[in-house]
Structures are given as C-alpha cells and as structure tokens.
MMTF fields as JSON, N, C-alpha, C and O atoms, coordinates in Angstrom:
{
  "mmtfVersion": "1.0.0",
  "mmtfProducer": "UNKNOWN",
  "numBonds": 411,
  "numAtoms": 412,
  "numGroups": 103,
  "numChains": 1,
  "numModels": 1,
  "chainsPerModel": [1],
  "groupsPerChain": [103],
  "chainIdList": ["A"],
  "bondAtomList": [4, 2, 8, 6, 12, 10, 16, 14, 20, 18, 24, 22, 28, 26, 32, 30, 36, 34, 40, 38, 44, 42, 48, 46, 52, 50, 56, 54, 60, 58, 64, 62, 68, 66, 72, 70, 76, 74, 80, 78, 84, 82, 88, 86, 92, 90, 96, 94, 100, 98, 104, 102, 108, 106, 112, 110, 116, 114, 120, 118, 124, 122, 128, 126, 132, 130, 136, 134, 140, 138, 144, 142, 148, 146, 152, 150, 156, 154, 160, 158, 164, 162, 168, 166, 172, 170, 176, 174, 180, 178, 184, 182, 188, 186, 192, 190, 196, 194, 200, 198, 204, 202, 208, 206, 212, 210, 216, 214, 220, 218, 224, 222, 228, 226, 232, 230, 236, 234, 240, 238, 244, 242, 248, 246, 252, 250, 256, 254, 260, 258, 264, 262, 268, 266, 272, 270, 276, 274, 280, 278, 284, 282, 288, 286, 292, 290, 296, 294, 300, 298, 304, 302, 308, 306, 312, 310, 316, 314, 320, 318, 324, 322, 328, 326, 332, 330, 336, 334, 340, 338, 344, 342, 348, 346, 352, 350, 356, 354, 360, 358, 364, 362, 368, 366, 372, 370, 376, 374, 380, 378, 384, 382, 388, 386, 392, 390, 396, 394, 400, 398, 404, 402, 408, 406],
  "bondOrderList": [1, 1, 1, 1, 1, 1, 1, 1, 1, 1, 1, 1, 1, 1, 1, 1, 1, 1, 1, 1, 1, 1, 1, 1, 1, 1, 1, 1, 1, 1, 1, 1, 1, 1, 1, 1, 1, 1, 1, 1, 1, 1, 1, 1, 1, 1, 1, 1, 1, 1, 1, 1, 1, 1, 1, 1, 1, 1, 1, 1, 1, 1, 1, 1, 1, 1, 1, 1, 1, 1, 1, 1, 1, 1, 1, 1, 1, 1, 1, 1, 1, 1, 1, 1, 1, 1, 1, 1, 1, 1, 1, 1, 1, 1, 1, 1, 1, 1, 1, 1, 1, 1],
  "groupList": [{"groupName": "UNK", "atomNameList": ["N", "CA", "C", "O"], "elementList": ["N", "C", "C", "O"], "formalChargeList": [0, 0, 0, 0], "bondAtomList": [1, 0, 2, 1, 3, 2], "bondOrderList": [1, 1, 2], "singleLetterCode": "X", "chemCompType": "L-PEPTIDE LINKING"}],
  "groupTypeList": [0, 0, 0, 0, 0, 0, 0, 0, 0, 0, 0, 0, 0, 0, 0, 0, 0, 0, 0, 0, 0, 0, 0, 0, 0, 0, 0, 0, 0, 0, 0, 0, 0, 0, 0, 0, 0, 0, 0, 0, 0, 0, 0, 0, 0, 0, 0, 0, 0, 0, 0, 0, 0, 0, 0, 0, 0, 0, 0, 0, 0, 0, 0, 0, 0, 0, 0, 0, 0, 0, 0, 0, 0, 0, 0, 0, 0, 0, 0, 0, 0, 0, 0, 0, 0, 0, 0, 0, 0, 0, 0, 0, 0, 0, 0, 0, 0, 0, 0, 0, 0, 0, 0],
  "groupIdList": [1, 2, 3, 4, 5, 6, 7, 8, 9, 10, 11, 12, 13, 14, 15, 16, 17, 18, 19, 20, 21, 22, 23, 24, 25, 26, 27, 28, 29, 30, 31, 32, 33, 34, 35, 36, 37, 38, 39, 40, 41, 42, 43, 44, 45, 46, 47, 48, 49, 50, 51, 52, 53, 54, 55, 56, 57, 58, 59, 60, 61, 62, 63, 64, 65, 66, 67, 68, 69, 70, 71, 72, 73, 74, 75, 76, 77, 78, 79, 80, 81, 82, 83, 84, 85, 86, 87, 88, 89, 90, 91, 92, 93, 94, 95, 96, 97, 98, 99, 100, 101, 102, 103],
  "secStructList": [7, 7, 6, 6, 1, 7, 1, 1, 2, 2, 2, 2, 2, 1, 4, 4, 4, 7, 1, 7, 2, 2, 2, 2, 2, 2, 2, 2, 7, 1, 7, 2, 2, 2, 2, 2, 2, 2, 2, 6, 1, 4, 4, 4, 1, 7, 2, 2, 2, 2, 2, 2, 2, 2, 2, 2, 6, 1, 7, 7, 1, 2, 2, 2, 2, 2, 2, 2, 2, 2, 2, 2, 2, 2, 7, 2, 2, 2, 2, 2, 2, 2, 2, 2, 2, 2, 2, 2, 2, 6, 6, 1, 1, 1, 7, 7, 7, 7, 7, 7, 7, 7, 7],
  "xCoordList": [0.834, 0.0, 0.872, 1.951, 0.223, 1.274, 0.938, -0.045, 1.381, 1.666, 0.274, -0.14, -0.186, -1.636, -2.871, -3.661, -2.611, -3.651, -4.255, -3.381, -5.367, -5.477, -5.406, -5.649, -5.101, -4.36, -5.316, -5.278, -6.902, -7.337, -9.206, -9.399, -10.16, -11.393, -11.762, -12.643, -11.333, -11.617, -11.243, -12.163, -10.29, -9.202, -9.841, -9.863, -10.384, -10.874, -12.247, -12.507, -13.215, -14.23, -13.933, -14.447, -13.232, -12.493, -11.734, -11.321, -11.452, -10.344, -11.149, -12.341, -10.85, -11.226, -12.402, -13.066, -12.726, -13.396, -15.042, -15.842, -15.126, -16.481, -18.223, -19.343, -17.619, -19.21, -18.766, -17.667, -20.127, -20.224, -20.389, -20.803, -19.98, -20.536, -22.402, -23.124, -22.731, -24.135, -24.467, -25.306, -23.736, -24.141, -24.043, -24.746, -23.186, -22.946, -24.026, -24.532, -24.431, -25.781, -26.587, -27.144, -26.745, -28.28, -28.597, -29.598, -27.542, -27.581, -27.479, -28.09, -26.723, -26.984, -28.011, -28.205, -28.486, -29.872, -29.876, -30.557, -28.688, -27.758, -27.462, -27.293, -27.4, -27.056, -25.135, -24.421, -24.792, -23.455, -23.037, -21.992, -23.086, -22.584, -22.054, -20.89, -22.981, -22.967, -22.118, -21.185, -22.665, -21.546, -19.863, -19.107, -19.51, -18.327, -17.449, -16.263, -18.594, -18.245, -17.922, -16.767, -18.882, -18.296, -17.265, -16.4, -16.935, -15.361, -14.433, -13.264, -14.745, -13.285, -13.149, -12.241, -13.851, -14.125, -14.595, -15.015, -14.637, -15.219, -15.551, -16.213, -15.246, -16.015, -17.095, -17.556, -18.127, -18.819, -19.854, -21.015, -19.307, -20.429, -20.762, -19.815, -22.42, -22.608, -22.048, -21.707, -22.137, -21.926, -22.487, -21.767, -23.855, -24.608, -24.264, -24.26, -23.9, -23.554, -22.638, -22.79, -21.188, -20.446, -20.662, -20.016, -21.689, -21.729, -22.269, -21.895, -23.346, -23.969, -22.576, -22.309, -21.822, -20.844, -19.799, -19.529, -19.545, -18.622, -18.98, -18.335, -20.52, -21.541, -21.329, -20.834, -21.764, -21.638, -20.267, -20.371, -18.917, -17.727, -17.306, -16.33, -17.955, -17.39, -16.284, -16.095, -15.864, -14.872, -15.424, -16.488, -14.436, -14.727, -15.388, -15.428, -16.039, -16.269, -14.976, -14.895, -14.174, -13.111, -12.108, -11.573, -12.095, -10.789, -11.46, -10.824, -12.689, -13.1, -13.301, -13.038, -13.52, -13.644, -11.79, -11.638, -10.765, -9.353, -8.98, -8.341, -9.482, -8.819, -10.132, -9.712, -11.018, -11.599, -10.986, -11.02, -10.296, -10.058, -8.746, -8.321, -7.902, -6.513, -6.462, -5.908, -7.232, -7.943, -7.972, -7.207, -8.639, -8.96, -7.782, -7.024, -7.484, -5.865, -5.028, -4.682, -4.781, -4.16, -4.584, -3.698, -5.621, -6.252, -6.179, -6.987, -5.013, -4.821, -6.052, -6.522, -6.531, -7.853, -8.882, -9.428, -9.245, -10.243, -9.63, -10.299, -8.205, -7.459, -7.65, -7.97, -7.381, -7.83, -8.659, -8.707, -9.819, -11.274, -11.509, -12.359, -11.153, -11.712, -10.608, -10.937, -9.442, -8.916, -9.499, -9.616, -10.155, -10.763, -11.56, -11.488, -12.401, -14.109, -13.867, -14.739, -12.554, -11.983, -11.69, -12.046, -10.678, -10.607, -12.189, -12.238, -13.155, -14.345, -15.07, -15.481, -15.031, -15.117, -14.943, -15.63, -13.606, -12.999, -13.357, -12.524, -14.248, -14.033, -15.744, -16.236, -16.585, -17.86, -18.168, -17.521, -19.731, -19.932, -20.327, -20.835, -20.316, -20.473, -19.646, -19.907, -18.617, -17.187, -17.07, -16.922, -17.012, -16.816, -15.488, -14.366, -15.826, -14.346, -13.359, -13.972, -11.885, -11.085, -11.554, -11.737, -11.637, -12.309, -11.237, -10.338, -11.318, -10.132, -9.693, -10.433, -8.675, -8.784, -8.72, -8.184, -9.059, -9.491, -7.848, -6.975, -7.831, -6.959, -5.78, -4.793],
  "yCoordList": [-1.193, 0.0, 1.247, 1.272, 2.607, 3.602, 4.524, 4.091, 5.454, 6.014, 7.022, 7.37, 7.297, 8.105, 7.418, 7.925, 6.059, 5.197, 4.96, 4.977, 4.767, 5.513, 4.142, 3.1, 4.065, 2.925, 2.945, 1.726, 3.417, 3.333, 3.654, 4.476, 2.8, 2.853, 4.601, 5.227, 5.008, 6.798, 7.091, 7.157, 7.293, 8.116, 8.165, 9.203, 6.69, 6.246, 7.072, 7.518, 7.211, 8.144, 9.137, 9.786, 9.97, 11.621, 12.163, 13.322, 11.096, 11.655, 12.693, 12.387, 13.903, 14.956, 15.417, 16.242, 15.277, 16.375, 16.427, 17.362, 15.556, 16.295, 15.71, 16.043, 14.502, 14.527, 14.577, 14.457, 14.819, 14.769, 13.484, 12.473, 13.597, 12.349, 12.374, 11.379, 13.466, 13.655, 12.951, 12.067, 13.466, 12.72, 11.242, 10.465, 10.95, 9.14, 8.519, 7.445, 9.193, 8.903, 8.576, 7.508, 9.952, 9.813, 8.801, 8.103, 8.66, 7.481, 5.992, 5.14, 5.598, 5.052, 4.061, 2.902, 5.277, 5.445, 4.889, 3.969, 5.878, 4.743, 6.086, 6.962, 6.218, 7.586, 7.652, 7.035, 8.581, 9.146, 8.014, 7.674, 7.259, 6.214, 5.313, 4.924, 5.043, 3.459, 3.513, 2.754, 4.92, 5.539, 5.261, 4.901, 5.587, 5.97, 4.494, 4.237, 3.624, 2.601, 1.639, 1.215, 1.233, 1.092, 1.507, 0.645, 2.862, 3.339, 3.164, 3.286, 2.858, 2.397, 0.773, 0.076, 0.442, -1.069, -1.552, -2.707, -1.115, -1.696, -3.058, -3.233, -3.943, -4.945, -5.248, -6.304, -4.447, -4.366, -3.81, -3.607, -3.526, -2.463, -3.843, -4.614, -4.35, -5.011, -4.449, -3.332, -5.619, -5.524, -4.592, -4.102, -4.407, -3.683, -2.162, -1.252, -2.438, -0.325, -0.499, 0.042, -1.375, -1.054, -0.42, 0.395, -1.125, -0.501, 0.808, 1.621, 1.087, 2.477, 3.31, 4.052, 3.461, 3.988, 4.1, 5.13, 3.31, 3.305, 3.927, 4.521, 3.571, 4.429, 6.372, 7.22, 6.51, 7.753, 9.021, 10.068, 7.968, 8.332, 8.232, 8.883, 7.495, 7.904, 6.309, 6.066, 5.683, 4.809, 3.24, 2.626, 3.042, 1.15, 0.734, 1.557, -0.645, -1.367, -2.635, -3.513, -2.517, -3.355, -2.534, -2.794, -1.588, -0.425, -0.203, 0.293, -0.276, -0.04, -1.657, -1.703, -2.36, -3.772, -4.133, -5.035, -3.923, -4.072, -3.263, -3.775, -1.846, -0.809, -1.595, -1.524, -2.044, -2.494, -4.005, -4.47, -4.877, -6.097, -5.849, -6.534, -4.989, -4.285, -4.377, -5.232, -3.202, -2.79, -4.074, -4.479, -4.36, -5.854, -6.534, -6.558, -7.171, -7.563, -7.302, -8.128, -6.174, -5.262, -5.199, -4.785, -5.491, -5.368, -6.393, -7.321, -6.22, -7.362, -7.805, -8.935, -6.857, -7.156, -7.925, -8.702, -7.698, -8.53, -9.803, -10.797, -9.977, -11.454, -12.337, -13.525, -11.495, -12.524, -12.771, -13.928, -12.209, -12.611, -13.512, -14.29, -13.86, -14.563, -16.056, -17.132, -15.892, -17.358, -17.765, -18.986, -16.841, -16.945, -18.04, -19.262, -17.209, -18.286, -19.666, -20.531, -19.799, -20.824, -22.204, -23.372, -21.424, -22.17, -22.688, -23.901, -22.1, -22.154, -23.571, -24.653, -23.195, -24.411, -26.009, -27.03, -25.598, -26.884, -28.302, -28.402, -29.218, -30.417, -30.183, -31.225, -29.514, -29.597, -30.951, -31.652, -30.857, -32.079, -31.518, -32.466, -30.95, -30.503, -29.719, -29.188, -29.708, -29.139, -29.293, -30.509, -28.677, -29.063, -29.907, -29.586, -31.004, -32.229, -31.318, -30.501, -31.593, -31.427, -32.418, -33.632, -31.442, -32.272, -33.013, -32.357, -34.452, -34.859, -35.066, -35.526, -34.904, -34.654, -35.134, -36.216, -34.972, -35.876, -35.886, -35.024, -37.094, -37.529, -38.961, -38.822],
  "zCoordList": [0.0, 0.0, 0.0, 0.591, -0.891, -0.902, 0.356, 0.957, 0.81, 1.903, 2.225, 3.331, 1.111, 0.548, 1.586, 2.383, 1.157, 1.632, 3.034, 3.9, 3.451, 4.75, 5.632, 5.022, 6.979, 7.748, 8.268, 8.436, 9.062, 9.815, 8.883, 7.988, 9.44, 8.842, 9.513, 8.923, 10.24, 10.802, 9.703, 8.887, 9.335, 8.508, 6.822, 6.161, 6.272, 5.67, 5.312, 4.194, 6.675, 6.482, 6.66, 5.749, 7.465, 7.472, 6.432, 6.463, 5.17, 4.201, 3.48, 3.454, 2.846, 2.417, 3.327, 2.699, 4.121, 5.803, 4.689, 4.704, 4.099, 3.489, 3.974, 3.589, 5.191, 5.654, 7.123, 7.665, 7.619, 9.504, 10.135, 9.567, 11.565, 11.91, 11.822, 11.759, 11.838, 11.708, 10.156, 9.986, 9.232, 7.808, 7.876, 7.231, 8.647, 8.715, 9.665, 9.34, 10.915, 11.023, 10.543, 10.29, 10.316, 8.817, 8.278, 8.445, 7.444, 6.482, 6.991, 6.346, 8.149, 9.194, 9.949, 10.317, 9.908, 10.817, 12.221, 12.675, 12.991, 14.78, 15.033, 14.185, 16.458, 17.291, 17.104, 16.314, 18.102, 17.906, 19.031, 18.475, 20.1, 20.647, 19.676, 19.579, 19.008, 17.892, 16.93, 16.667, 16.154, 15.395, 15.513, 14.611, 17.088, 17.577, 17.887, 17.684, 18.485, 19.003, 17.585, 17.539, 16.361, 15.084, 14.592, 14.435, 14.176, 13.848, 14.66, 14.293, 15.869, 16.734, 16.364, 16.816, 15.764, 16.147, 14.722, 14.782, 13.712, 12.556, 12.232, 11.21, 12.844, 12.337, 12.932, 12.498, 14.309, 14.207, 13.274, 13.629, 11.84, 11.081, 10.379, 10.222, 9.803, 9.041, 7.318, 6.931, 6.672, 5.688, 4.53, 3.659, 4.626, 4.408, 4.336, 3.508, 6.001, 6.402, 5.643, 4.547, 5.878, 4.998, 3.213, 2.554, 2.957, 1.281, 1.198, 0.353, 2.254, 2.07, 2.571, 1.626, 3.379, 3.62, 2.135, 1.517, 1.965, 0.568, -0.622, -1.487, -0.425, -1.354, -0.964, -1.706, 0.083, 0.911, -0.031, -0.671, 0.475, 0.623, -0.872, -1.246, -1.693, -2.98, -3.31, -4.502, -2.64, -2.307, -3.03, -2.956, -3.567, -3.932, -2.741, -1.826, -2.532, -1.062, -1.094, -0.235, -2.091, -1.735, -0.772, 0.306, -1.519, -0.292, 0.462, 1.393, 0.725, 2.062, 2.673, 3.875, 2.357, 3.358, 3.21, 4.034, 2.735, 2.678, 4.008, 4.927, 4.01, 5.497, 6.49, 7.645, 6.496, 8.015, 8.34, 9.479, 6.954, 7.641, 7.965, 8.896, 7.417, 7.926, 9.235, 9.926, 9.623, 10.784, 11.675, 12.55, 11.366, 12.702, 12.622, 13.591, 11.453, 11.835, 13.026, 13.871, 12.983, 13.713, 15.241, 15.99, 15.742, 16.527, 17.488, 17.529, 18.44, 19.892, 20.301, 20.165, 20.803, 21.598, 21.292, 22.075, 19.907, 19.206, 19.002, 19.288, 18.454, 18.3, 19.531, 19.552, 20.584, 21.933, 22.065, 22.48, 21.926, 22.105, 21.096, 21.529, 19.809, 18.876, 19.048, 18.549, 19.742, 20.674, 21.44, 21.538, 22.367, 23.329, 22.731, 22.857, 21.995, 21.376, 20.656, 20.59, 20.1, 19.715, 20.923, 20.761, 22.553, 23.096, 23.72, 23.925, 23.96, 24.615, 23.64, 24.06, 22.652, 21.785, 21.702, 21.661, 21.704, 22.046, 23.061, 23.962, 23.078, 24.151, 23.917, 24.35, 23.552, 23.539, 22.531, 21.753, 23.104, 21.967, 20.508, 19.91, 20.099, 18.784, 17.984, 16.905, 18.636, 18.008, 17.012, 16.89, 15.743, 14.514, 14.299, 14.69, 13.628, 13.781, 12.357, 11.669, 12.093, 11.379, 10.035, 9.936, 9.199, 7.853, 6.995, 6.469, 6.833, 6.246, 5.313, 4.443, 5.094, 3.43, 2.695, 2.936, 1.414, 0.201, -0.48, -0.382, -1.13, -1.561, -1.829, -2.552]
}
C-alpha cells in the first residue's frame, strides 16, 4: 500500500473532511454512541452499512472492506477474544471435527 492510503477505517471516512458524523448517522440510521463505538471497532459495522458507507464516501467497497479487515488484523484485543471463542469451543460435543482430506 502507498503512503496516501489511509491505515485506519476513521481516517478512511475523514479523508477529504467532506461529511459529519451527523451525515454518517443519517444514512446510518444509529445515534453518535454506535456511530463511535463502530469506527473504533469496525467490524462491528454489518456488511450492508459497509456498502452504504462506501456508497456515501465515494470509495470502492473493496478499499473499504481491505482498510476495516486491515484494521482488525491489527487489533490485539479482538485477536484474543476470537482465541478466546476458539478455546471455549474446544471439548464440547459438537465441536466441529477437522475435515479430512481428500486424496
């Protein structure tokens, strides 16, 4: 990625300053909590918001689903929690078994 490119799904919706968080509402249709708590956190946004957003911003929905899975990548906190749900998994009776492979 070139240096232009924005590292963060904020940055992503703030590039050229040309809507509000009020406009992302709107379109939205979620208060300024939800709003806030999504852009810190983007992979809470469904898929959906994602396109009206991309729609919004003018932006492919590939460069925009590329900077939110960036994003989570990146993201300690969420990586532990999603080990977490992995180890929790594990030893139940319905654990999905390792599929074997063909060949």
């Amino acid at each position: 990625m070139n240096d232009t490119f924005p590292k963060t799904f904020s940055e992503l919706l703030r590039e050229g300053n040309q809507f509000t968080d009020r406009d992302f509402m709107k379109v939205l249709a979620m208060g300024h909590p939800k709003l806030k708590s999504r852009e810190a956190d983007p992979s809470l946004f469904t898929v959906g918001e994602l396109m009206l957003l991309a729609k919004l911003i003018n932006t492919p929905i590939k460069q925009v689903m590329t900077v939110v899975l960036d994003q989570i990548a990146r993201d300690t906190d969420a990586e532990q929690k999603r080990e977490q749900a992995v180890e929790q998994a594990v030893g139940r009776k319905y654990y999905p078994r390792k599929l074997k492979s063909s060949g």
